[in-house]
N, C-alpha and C positions, 0 to 999 in steps of 0.2 A: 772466207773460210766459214764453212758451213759446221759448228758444233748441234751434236748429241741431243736428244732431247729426253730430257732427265724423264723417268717411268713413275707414275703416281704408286707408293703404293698402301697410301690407305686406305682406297676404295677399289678393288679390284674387283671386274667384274666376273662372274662363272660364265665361263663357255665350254662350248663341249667340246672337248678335246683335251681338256687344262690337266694339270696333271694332277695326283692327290696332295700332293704334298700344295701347289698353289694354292687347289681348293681348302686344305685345311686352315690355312694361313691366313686367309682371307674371312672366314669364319672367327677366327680369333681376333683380327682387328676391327670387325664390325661389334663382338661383343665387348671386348675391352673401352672401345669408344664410348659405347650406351653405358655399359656399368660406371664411368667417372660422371658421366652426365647426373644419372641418377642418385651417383653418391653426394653431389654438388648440392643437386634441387633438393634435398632430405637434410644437410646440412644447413641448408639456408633458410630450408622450412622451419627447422629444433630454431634456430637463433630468432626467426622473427616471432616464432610462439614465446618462447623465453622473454623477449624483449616488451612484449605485450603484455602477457604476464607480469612481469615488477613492474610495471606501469600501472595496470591494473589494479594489483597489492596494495600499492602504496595509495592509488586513492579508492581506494575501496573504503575503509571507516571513512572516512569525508564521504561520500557517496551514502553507507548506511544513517549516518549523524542526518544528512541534510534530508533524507526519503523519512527515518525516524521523526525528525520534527514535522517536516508537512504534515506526515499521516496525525498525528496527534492534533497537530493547529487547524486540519479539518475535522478532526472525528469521524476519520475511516477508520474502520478496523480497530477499536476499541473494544476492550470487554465488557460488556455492560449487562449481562444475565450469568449468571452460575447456577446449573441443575444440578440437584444432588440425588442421588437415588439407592434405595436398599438401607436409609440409615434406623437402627431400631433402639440400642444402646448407645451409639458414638451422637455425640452433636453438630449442625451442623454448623456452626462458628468454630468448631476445631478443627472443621477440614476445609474450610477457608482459611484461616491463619495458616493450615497448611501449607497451601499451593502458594504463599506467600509471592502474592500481585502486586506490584505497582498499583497506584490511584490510577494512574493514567496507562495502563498494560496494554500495549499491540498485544489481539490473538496470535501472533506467530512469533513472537520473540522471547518466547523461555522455552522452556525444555521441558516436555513431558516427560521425562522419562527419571529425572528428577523432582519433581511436583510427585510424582506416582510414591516414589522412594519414600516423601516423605509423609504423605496421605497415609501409606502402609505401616509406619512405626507411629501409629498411633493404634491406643488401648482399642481392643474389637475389632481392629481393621484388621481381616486375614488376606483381602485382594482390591487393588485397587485400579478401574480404567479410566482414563480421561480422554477424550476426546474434543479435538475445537468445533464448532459448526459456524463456517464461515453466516455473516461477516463480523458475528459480536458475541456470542452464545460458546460459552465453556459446560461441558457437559462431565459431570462427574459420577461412576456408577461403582460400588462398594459393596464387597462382601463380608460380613460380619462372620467373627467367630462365634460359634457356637456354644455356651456354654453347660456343663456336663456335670459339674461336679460344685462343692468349695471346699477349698482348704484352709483350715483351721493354722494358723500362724498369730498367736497374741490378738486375733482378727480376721474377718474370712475374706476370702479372696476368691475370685470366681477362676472357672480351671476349663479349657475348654478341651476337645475331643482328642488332642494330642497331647495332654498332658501340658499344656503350656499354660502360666500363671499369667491370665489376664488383665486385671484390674481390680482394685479394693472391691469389694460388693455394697452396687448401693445401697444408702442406709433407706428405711420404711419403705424397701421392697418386699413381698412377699415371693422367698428362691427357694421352691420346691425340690431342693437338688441334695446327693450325698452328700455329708459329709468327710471328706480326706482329714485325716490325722496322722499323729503317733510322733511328732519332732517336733522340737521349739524355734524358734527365730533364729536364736543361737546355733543352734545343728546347721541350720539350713543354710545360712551366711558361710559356716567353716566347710563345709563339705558339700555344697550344693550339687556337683554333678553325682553323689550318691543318692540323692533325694529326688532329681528330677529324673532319675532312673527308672526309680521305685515307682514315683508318681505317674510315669508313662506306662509301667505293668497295672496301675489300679487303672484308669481311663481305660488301657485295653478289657481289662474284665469288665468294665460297666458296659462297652459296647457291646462285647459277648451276652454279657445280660439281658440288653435293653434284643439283639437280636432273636437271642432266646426264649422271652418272655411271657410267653404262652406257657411253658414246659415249667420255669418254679411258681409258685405259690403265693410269694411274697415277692415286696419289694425292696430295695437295698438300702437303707438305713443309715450305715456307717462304713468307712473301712480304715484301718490303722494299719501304719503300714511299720514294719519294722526290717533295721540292717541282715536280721540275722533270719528272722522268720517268717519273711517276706510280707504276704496280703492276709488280715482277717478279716472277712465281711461277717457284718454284722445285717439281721433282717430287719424289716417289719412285721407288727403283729406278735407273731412266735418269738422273735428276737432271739432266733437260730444264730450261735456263732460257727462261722465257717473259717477252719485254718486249711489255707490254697496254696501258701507256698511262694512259691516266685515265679514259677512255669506251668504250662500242658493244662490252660485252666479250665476249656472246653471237655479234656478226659474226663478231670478231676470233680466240674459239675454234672457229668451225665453220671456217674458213680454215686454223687451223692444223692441225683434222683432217685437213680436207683435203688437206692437204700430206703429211700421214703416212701415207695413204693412200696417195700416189704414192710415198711412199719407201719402203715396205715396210721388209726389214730394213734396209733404209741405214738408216733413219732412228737408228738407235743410235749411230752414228758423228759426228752433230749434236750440239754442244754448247748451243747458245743457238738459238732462234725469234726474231727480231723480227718481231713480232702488228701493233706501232702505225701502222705505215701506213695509208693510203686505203683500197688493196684489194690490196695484196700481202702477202707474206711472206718474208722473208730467212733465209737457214740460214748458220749460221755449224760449221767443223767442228771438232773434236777437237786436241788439240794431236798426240798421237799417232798419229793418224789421216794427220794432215799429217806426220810426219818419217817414218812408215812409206811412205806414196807416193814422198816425194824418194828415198829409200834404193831404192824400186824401182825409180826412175827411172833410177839410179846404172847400177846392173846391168843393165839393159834388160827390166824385168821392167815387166809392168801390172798 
């Protein structure tokens, strides 16, 4: 007895004449086959990466520890120079204490980006880069703030260009700079973001000033600043008092040229400006100024 001989049909081959329906058929068991293949070789890939990985993991610190010691036990890659660079005010033993080294520090095993963080909250430091230079060489480059002003608190304190209170001002320095006033230690502790408010509108007018500088006369003296009536500056020389208010200080100072302008030398005989109005300006005069006119008035003198 001669039995059947059973028809393959995973791999059927196209020939022409076959009908659509074989054709299609045929196409889906060739593709179904490849996609379990490939879902197999991608699954057994993820497990043996996986499996390599926690292997790896776990001896990974034993691998760091024992690379860490060699490099040390030969003095590879040691830090054994620090450059410092731009420093004018800051010292540089406090921005080594900064970067806070090991005696024995691999260049590549701390973190700059931490080192930097703490470089920067130190007094003067407004920007801080560091950079390593293989194979021993820590390079450190610092921007300093700028100092603009002092303010007067029981003691002066150096103030740089954004209003921000830098560090006590050294002592037997000579600091050519305004003084900021008008509140005690006391104010300033209870209400401090009212004060460094204030403090960042006077820093904006000295830079207004220092840009404009050509255009007044004198130079800035003093300024007291108050909650309610903002900025007085006070000058040199003339020791013009200027009330500016709290805003528009750039209107407020071309107004008051302007008025100086028309006073010519009068204008020395003014003791205060008030700047804060709309679009005026007030002169106020001289004490002496005033009893020398009544006195001539006495006499019939003008």
């Amino acid at each position: 007895m001669i039995w059947p001989r059973a028809k393959k049909r995973g791999n059927q081959r196209l020939r022409a004449g076959n009908s659509r329906k074989a054709i299609q058929q045929a196409r889906n068991t060739g593709v179904k086959s490849g996609g379990i293949r490939k879902v197999a070789l991608l699954i057994s890939l993820v497990c043996f990466l996986a499996l390599g990985g926690s292997a790896l993991w776990l001896w990974l610190p034993t691998l760091v520890s024992n690379v860490d010691g060699w490099l040390k036990e030969s003095g590879s890659f040691l830090v054994r120079e620090i450059v410092v660079e731009g420093i004018h005010r800051c010292h540089r033993d406090d921005i080594i204490q900064a970067l806070n080294l090991d005696s024995e520090q691999l260049i590549f095993t701390f973190s700059l980006v931490q080192a930097q963080a703490r470089v920067e909250a130190l007094p003067f430091i407004k920007l801080a880069m560091i950079r390593r230079r293989l194979p021993d060489l820590l390079q450190v480059e610092v921007v300093e703030c700028k100092p603009r002003a002092l303010l007067y608190l029981e003691d002066l304190y150096l103030v740089d260009e954004e209003g921000v209170v830098m560090a006590r001002a050294p002592a037997g320095e000579v600091l050519d700079f305004p003084v900021i006033s008008g509140f005690s230690l006391n104010e300033w502790q209870q209400r401090p973001q009212v004060w460094r408010r204030l403090l960042k509108k006077a820093t904006n007018l000295l830079l207004i000033w220092e840009e404009r500088g050509k255009e007044w006369p004198e130079k800035v003296a003093q300024i007291v600043l108050d909650e309610v009536c903002g900025v007085t500056l006070f000058t040199t020389g003339s020791n013009w008092e200027l009330q500016l208010g709290s805003e528009n200080y750039c209107e407020r100072l071309e107004r008051w040229r302007q008025v100086l302008v028309l006073l010519g030398e009068r204008a020395s005989s003014v003791k205060y400006f008030d700047c804060a109005g709309e679009s005026s300006v007030v002169a106020g005069l001289r004490q002496f100024k005033i009893e020398a006119d009544k006195k001539a008035g006495e006499y019939g003198q003008k």
